[in-house]
Each structure stands twice: as C-alpha cells, then as structure tokens.
RODOBA-171659 format. One record per residue: x, y, z of N, C-alpha, C, O in turn; residue in one letter. Coordinates in steps of 0.02 Angstrom, whole numbers, plus 50000, padded with zeros to 5 digits. Example, Ala and Ser with C-alpha at 12.3 -4.5 7.8 and 13.67 -1.06 7.14 Angstrom:
<nodes>
506604971650390506154977550390506604983550390507124983450423a/506424988850354506844994750357506455000250394506705005750402s/
</nodes>
This chain:
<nodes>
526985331254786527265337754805527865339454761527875345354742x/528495334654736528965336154706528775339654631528995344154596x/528025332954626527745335354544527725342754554528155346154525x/527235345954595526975354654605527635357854592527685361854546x/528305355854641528765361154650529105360854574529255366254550x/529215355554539529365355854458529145360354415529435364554380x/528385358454425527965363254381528015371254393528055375854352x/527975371154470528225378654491528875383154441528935387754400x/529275378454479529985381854449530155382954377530595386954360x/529675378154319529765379154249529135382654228529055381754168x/528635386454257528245393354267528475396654291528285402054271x/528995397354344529455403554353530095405254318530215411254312x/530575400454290530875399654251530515402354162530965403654122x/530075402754145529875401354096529475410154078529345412654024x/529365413054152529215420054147529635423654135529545429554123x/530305420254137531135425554155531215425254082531375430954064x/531165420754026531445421853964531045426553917530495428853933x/531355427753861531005434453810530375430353781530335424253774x/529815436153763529285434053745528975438653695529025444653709x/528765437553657528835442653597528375447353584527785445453586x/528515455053567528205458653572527405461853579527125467053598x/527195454053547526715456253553526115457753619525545460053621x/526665454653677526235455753725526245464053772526495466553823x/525655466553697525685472653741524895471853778524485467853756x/524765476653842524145476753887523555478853827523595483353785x/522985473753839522455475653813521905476553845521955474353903x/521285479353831520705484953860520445486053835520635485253777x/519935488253842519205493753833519605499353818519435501253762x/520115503353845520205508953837521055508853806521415513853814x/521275503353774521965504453769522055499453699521765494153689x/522625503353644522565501153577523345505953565523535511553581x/523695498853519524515499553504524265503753424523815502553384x/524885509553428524895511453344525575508753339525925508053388x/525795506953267526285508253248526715512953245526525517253285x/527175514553222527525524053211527645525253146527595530853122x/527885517353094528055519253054527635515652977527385510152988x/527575517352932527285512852867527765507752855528315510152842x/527765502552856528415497652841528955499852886528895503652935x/529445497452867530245498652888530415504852907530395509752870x/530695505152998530825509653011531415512752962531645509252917x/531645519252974532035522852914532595519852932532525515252972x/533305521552909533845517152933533935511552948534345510152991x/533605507152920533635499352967534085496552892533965490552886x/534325497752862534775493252828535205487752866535075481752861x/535635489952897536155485252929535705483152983536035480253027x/535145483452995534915481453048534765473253073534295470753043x/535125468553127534905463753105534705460553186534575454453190x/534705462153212534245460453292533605461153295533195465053270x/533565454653347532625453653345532505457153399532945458453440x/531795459453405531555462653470531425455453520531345449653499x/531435457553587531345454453629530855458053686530865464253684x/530565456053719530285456653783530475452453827530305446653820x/530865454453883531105451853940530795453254000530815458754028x/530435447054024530205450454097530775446554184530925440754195x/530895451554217531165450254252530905447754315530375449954335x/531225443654347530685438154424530865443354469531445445154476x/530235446654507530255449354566529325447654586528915443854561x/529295450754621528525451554667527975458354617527415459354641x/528105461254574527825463954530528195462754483528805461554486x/527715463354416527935463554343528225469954336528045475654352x/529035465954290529465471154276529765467554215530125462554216x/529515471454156529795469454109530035475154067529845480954077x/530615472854001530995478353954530835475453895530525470153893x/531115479553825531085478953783531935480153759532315484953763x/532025473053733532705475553704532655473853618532275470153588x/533065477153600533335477553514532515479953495532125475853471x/532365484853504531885488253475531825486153386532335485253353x/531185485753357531505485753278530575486453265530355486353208x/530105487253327529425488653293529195495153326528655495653356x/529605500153318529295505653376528535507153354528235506453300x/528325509753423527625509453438527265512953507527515512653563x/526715515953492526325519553535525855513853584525445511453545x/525785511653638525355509553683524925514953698525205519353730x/524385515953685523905522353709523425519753756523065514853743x/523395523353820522845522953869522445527553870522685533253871x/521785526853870521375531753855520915531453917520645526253936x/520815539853959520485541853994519835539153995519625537953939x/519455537754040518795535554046518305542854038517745542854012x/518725550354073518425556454056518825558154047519275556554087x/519015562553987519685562453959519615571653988519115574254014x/520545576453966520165583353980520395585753908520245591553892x/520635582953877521035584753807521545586853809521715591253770x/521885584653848522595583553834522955576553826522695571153840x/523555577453803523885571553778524505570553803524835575753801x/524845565153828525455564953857525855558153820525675552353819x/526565561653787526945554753764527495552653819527835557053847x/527565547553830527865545053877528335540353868528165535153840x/528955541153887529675539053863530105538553917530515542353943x/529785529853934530285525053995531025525253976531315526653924x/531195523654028532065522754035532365516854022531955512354009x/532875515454022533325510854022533855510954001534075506353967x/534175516054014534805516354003535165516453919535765515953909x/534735517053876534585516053827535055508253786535375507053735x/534895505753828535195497853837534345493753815534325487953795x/533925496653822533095491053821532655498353852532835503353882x/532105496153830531525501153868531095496153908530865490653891x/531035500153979530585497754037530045499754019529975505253993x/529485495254032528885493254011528445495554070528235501254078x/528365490454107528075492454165528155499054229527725503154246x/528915498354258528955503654303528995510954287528895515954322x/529165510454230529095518354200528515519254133528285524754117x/528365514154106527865513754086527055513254104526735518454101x/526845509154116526115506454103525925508854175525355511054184x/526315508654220526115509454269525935517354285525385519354303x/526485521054276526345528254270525805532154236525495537354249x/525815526654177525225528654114524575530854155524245535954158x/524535524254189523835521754208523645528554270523105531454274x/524165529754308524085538054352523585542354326523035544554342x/524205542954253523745550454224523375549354182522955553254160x/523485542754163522345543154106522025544054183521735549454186x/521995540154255521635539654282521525548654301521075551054335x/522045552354268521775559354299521475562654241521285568454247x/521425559254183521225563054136521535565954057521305570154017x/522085561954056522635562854008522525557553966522335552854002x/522545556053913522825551853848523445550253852523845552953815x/523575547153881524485543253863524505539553814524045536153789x/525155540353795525375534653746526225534153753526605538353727x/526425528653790527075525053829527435522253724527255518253681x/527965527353731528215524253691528905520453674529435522353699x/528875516553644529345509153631529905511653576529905509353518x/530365516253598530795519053541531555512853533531835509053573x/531645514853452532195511853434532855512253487532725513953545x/533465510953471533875510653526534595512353467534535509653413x/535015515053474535635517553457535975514253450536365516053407x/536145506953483536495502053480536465497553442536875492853442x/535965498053403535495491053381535775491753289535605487953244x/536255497953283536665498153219536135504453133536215505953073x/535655505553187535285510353155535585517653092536075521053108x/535355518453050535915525453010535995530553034536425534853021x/535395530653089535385538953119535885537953190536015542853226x/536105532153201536465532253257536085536653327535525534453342x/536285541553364536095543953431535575548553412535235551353456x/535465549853337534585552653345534205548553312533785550553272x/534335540053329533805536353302533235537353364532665538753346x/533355536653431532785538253461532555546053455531955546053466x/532695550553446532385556553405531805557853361531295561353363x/532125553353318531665550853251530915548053275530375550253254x/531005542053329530305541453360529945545553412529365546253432x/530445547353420529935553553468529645560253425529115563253434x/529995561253393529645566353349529025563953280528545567153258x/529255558053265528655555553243527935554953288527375557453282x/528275549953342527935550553397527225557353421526635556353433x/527575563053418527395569453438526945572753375526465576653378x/527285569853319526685571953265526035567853255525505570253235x/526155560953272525455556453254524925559953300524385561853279x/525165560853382524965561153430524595568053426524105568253463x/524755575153380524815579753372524115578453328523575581053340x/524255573353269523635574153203523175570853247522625571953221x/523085567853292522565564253334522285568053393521835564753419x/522365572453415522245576453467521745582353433521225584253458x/522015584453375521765590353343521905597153341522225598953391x/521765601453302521765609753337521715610553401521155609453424x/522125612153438521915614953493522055608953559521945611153615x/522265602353554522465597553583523225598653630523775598453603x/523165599253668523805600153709524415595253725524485593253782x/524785593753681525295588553681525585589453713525735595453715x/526005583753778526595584853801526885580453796526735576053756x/527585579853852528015575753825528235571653919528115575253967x/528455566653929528725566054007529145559354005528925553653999x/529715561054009530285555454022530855553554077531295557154100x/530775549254087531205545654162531825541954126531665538254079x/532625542554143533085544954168533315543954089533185548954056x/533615538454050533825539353984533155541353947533265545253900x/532425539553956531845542053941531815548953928531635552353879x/532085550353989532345558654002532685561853958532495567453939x/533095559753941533625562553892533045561553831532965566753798x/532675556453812532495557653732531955563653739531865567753693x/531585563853803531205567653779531475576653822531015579853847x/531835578153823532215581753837532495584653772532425590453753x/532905578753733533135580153656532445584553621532475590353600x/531835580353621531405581053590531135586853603530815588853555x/531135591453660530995598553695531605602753667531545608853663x/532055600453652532595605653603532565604553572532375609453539x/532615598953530532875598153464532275596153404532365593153351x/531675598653431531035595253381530975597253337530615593653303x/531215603553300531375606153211532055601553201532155601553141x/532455598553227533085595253186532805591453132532325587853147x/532985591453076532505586552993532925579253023533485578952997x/532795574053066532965567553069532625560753020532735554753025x/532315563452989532065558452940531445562152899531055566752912x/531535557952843530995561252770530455561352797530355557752846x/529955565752771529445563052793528885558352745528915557252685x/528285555652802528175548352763527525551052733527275548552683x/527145558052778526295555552770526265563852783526695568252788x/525515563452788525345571052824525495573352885525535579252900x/525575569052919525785569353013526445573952997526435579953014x/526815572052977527425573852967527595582552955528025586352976x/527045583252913526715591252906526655596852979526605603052981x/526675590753040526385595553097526935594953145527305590053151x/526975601153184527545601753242527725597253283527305594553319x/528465595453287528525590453337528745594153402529005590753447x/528675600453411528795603053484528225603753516527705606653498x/528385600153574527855599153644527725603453671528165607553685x/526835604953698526885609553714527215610553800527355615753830x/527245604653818527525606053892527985599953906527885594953871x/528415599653947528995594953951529005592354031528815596854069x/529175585854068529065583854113529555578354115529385573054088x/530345579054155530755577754145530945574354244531105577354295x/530805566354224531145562954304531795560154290531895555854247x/532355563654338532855559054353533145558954298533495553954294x/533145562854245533405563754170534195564854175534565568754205x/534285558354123535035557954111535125563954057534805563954005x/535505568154070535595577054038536045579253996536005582753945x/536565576354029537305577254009537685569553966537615563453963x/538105574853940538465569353925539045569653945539345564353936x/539375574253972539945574853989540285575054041540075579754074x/540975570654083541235569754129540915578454176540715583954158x/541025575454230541135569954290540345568254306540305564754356x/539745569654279539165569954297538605565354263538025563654276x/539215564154196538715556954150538505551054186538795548154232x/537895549454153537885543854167538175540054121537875540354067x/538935534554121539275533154086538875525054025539025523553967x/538455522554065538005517054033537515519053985537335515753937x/537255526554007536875530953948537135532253869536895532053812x/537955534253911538415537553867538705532553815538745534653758x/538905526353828538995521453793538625517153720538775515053664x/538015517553770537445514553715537375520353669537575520153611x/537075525453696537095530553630537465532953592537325533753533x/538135534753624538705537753579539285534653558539695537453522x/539375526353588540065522153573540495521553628540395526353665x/540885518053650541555518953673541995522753674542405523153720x/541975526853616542715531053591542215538353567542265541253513x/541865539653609541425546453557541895552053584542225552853635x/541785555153536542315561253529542205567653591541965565153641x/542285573053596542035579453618541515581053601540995581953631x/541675581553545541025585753505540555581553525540235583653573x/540355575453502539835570153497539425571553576538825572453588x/539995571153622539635571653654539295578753694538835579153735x/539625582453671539285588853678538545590753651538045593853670x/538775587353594537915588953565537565584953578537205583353531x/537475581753636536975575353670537055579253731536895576353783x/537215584053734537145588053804536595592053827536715598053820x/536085590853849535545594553877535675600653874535545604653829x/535925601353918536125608153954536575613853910536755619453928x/536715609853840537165615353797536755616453748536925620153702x/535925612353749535305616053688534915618753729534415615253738x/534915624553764534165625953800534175632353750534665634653720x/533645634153749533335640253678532775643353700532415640253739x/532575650353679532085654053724531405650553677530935654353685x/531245645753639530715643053632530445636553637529985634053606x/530875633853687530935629353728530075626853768529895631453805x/529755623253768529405622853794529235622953876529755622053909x/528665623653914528825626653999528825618954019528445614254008x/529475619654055529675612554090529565611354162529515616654193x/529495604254209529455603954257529975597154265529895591754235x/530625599254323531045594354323531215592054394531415595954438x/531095584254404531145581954453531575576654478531605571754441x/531985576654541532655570954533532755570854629532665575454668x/532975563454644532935562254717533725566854703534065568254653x/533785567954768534545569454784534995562854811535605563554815x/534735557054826535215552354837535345548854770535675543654766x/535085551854721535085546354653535775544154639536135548754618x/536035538954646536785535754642536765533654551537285534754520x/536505532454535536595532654478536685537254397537095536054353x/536265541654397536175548054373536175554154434535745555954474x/536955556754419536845563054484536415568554479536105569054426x/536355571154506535605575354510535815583854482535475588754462x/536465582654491536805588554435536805587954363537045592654332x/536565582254326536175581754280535525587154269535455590754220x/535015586554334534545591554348534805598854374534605603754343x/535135599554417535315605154411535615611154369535395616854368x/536245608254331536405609254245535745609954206535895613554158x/535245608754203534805606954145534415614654190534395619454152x/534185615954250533715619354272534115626354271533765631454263x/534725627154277535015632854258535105636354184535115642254166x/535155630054149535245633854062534565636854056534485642654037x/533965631854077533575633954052533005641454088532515644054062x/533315642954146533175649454164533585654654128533325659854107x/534175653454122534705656854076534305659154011534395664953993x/533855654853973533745655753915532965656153909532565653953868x/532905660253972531975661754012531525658153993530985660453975x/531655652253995531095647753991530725644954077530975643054129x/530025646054052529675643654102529935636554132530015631654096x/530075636754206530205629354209530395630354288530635634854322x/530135623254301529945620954402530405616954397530595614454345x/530655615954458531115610054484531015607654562531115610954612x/530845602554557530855598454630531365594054642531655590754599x/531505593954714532135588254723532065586954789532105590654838x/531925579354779531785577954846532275572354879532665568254853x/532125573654938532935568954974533175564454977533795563954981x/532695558554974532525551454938532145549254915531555550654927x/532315544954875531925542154825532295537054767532115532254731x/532935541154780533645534954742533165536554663532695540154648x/533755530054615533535532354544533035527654521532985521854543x/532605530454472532355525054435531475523954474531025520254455x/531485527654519530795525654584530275524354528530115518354528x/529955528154477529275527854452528935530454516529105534854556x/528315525554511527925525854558527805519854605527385520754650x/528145513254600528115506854652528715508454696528775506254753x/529165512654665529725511954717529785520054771530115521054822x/529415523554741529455530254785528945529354837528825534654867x/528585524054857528115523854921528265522354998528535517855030x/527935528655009528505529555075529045534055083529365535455133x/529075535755036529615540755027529335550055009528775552355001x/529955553055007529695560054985529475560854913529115565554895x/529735555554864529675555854814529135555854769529005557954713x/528735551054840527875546554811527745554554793527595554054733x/527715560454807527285565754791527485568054717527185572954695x/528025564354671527705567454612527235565954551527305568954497x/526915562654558526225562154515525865566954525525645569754474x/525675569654588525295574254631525585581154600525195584554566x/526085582954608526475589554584526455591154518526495596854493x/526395585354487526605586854399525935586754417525745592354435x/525485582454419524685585554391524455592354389524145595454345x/524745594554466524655601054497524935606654447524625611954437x/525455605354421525945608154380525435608554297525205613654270x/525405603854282524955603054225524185610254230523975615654209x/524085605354268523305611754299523425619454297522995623354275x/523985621354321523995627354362524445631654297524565637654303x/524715627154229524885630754179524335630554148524435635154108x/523745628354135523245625454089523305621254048523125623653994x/523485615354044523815610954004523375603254022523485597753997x/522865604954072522475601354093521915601854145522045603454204x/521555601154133520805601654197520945600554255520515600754299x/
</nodes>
C-alpha cells in the first residue's frame, strides 16, 4: 500500500510541472498551424523557453507561459456552416489558458458548426521588439491565415475572454495598424473580423477600473499616460468597427465590469452594431466549467443565437 501511495504522489506531482509544447490535443478533426515561417518577428533579445504548465485540480487546467512558438490549434466541425472563429484565451497576459478558455469552449462551437482555431499568442513580457503589440502581431496574422483558408466569402470572427479580450478587442480596432512586414500572400488579406465576441474583456487601461495584473505584463511598471491610453479599448471604437457582442458577470472581482460597460458605450457612440449581456453571477474567468449553475452557463447559447440571427452562421 505505501508502494501505490508513492507512485501516486510522483504521478500527481509529476502532472504539476511544465511539459513541453508539444502537447497539443490530437484528432480526426483537429491539426496545429504554425503563424510564422521561422522566427517570430522581434525575437532578438528573446531568450525564454516556452512552457506548458498544468495545474492539479479535478479537471485539466493547463497554461502556456513564455510563448516563443505561436500557433493555431484548429477544431474542425464534423458539419461545418462556413464560418470561422479565432479564439484568444486569457491569462492575464502573464501565460495563455489552454483548457478553460480554450479547448474546451472550442469544442462548443465546432460542435455547433464553426471552425475554431484557439490561439497561443506571444506575450509582452517575454522582451519581444513590438512590446504591447506583440500579441497584435499574432492575432492579425492569425486573422489573415484564417482569412486565406476560409476563402471568398468565409466569415471570420474573432472571441476573447478577459486579457484574451483585450487582444482580440485590439484586433476589432486596430487590424489596419502595419505591426509587422509582411511574410507571404496571407499577409495581402484583411485582418478585420468580420464579427467580434468579447467575455469578461479586460478594456481599459486606466485607473480606477484596470485590471492592474493586465496592465503590468503588457505595459511595465512605470507606463506612462499616453501608453496607457492607447491600450484603452474604449478610446479606439471607430464607425468600421466590426458588430460586437459583449458579455461580463456583474460580480466579476477581478476585471470590473465597467471595463464592459466603457467599451459598450464608445461603441454605440461610434454606431456600431453591438449586444451586451450581463449577468449577475458568474464571477471572472467562468468559460464554460465554471458558469454551471449559474446565470452565466447561458452564454454559449446567446452568442450562437447572436451569430445566427446576424448571419454569420447557420
């Protein structure tokens, strides 16, 4: 019996340490792209290894820290409707969550008919040249591969949970900014989405409503005004903005939900199509394992609904 409980504890012990990237989910219906030809752009000073960290609880929950191979995980519909969804987990932009805002969500909307592809973006901290639009850079690459793969007429969108939020939020304003050369033909095609789907999105950058752990990793310790103004959601909304749908618990203690509210006002201000739900609990970070039971479990259901009822999906 002592032998079992040994062996136990250095298989549970042994799940908690980093394990290297390559363990992404494989399938019949699921296949990793790269983002970039060789070396992401900026990686000169770059000198951190990627890691995969999975954390001990009762479901798999794992992150990605020191990003340095960004990359598309694509799940592919069993009946697809032709549309495409990029998907950009959270973490505070400290590591990207894998599972609870990833794979797991993925698996929702191929099962409704969407193409996902959960992506693994660089991180700001990690000493990159583009600094706070190194995750930019992959999402808008991101949005073009995804774009030359879909085809004429392919309906791209975009959906990110809470620092997730913020990139692809950036990426719904800011997808003409020139953040890097381009490499190939992809590069040739629009990186604005055609629709945006924004949980619990860290928005702001600025007192009293930041999330201050967001604010750190991306912009420094000492970032200026300015700096952080222009990481402000709510100070790029533009009348060609893509039609958004934005959703946030009201008890969220971590990212205040005036993040969402700020963000849902500019962007009526600047008549863009766009929904907002807010529901009473659900706290931050839910995905979909932690909103059950709650008011929250209903948004998979809403955004689909949302999707459908713009045409953006069957």
């Amino acid at each position: 019996m002592r032998r079992i409980a040994i062996l136990a504890f250095c298989l549970f012990a042994a799940s908690a340490v980093a394990a290297p990237m390559d363990d992404h989910p494989a399938g019949p219906r699921r296949a990793v792209i790269t983002l970039w030809q060789g070396r992401p752009p900026g990686g000169e000073a770059v000198t951190v290894r990627e890691n995969v960290v999975e954390r001990p609880g009762p479901l798999r929950d794992r992150y990605v820290e020191h990003v340095t191979r960004p990359s598309l995980v694509v799940f592919r519909p069993a009946h697809p409707t032709g549309a495409s969804l990029l998907m950009a987990p959270g973490g505070g932009y400290k590591w990207v969550v894998m599972d609870k805002e990833g794979y797991e969500a993925a698996e929702r909307f191929a099962a409704a008919g969407l193409t996902v592809y959960v992506l693994n973006y660089r991180l700001p901290g990690d000493q990159w040249a583009a600094g706070p639009d190194t995750p930019l850079q992959d999402a808008q690459r991101a949005m073009r591969i995804i774009r030359q793969r879909a085809g004429p007429g392919g309906k791209v969108g975009v959906i990110g949970f809470s620092a997730g939020g913020h990139v692809a939020g950036t990426l719904a304003l800011r997808f003409d900014k020139p953040v890097y050369p381009a490499v190939d033909d992809a590069d040739r095609l629009s990186a604005r989405p055609d629709f945006a789907i924004l949980m619990y999105p860290v928005a702001t950058m600025l007192d009293p409503y930041v999330h201050k752990g967001s604010r750190e990793e991306l912009l420094g310790s000492a970032a200026t005004l300015e700096a952080e103004r222009a990481q402000s959601l709510e100070l790029e909304a533009r009348p060609d903005a893509p039609p958004t749908l934005i959703m946030h618990a009201l008890d969220d203690r971590s990212v205040p939900v005036e993040n969402s509210l700020q963000l849902l006002a500019a962007l009526r201000a600047a008549k863009i199509p766009v929904e907002a739900h807010f529901f009473e609990e659900g706290g931050h970070g839910f995905g979909i394992r932690y909103a059950v039971g709650k008011p929250a479990a209903l948004w998979p259901d809403i955004a689909l609904a949302w999707l459908r009822r713009k045409g953006f999906a069957r």
